[in-house]
N, C-alpha and C positions, 0 to 999 in steps of 0.2 A: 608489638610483636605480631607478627602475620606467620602461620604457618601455612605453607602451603606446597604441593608434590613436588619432587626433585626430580633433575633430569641428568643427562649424561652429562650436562655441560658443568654441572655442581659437583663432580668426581672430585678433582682437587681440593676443593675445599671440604667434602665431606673425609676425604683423606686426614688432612692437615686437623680439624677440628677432633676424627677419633683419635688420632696418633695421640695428642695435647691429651682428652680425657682418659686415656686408659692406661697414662704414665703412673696415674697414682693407683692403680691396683696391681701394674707391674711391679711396682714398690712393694708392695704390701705383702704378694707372693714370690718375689724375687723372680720373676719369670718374664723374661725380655722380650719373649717368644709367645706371645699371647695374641692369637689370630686376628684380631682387630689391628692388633701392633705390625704385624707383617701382611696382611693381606694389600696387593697390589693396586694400583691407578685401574690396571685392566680388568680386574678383577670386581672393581667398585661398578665402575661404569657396566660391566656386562651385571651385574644385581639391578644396578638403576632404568637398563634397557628390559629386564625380563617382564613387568609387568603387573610386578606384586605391587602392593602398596608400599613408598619410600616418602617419609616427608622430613621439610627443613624446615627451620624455626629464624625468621629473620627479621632481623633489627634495621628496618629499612635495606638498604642494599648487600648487608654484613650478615652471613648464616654464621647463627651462634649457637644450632645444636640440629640436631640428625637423628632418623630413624628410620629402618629398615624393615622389613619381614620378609620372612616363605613362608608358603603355604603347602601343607601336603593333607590333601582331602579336607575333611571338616577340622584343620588343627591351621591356626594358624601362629606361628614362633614371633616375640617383637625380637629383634634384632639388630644390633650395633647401636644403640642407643645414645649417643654421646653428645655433654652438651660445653659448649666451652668453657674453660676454668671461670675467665671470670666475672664469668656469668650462673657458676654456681651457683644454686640456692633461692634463684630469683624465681622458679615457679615453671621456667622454660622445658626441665625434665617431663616433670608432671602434664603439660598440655599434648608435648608430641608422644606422652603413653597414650594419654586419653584419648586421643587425635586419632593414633593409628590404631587403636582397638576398635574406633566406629567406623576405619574404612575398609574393616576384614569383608573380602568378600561375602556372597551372601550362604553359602556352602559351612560357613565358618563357624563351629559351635563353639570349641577351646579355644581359645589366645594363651599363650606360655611363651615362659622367657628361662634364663638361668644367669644364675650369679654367684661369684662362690663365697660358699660358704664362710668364710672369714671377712664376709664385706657386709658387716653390721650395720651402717651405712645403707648400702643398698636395697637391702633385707627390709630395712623398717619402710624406706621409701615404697616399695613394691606391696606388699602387705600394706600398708595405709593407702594402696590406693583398690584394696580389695583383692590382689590375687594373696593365692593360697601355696602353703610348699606341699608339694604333692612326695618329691624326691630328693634324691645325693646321687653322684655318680662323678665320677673322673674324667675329667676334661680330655683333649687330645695331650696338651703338657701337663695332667698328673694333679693338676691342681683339683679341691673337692668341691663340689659345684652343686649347688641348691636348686631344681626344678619347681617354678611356680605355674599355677594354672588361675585362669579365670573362663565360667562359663560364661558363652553367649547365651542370654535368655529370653532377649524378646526383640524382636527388628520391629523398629517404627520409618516411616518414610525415608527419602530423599536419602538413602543409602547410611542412616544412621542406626545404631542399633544400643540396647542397654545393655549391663553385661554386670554380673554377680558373682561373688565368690562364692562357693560349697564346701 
């Protein structure tokens, strides 16, 4: 598996890939309408043109999982995280966290993410890879949603950095 940055021309398939992973937490909260689930082709591609750091996870020529962020000041959000059903469980989640927490810009102290609350599941994965719940709060659909954080705490070269939970 090679991860390596996405570009506009990967919109559709980072499309098609979040649609497939975020059926099963659509399930789970009944909520069909879950931003990942409705956000647009156009939509994608202008996050993937902005600049921030976006990377995919590919199985030779086949991207089998996807990652996003924003940044706003020294905070940077991981974002759309998604990796294909099935290829669940094979480790692919885990590289494009770790992946895109060493490409926070250098401004970057926090990385944070959120997930809700009832994704047990998710909760243990994010916590085992050292963030912390910081928060709760109500998504845009109502759903209750767990704020995790992890500090940045020491940048070493060639734009990688180490990073601790508190």
């Amino acid at each position: 598996m090679n991860i390596r940055p996405l570009t506009a021309e990967h919109a559709g398939e980072v499309m098609t890939i979040q649609r497939a992973a975020y059926l099963q937490e659509a399930r789970r909260y009944g909520a069909w309408d879950l931003p990942p689930l409705v956000e647009t082709l156009d939509e994608i591609i202008n996050h993937l043109k902005d600049g921030t750091p976006a990377l995919g996870a590919f199985d030779g020529p086949r991207l089998v999982g996807s990652v996003r962020s924003r940044v706003d000041g020294d905070r940077m959000e991981v974002a759309r995280l998604s990796v294909a059903p099935d290829v669940q469980g094979g480790g692919v989640g885990r590289r494009l966290l770790e992946a895109i927490s060493t490409r926070a810009p250098e401004q970057v102290r926090v990385v944070w993410l959120f997930t809700g609350a009832e994704s047990d599941e998710n909760l243990r994965f994010y916590e085992s890879a050292g963030f912390v719940r910081v928060s709760e709060h109500l998504d845009a659909v109502g759903i209750r949603c767990v704020s995790l954080e992890k500090k940045v705490i020491s940048r070493s070269g060639a734009g990688h950095e180490t990073l601790a939970g508190f």
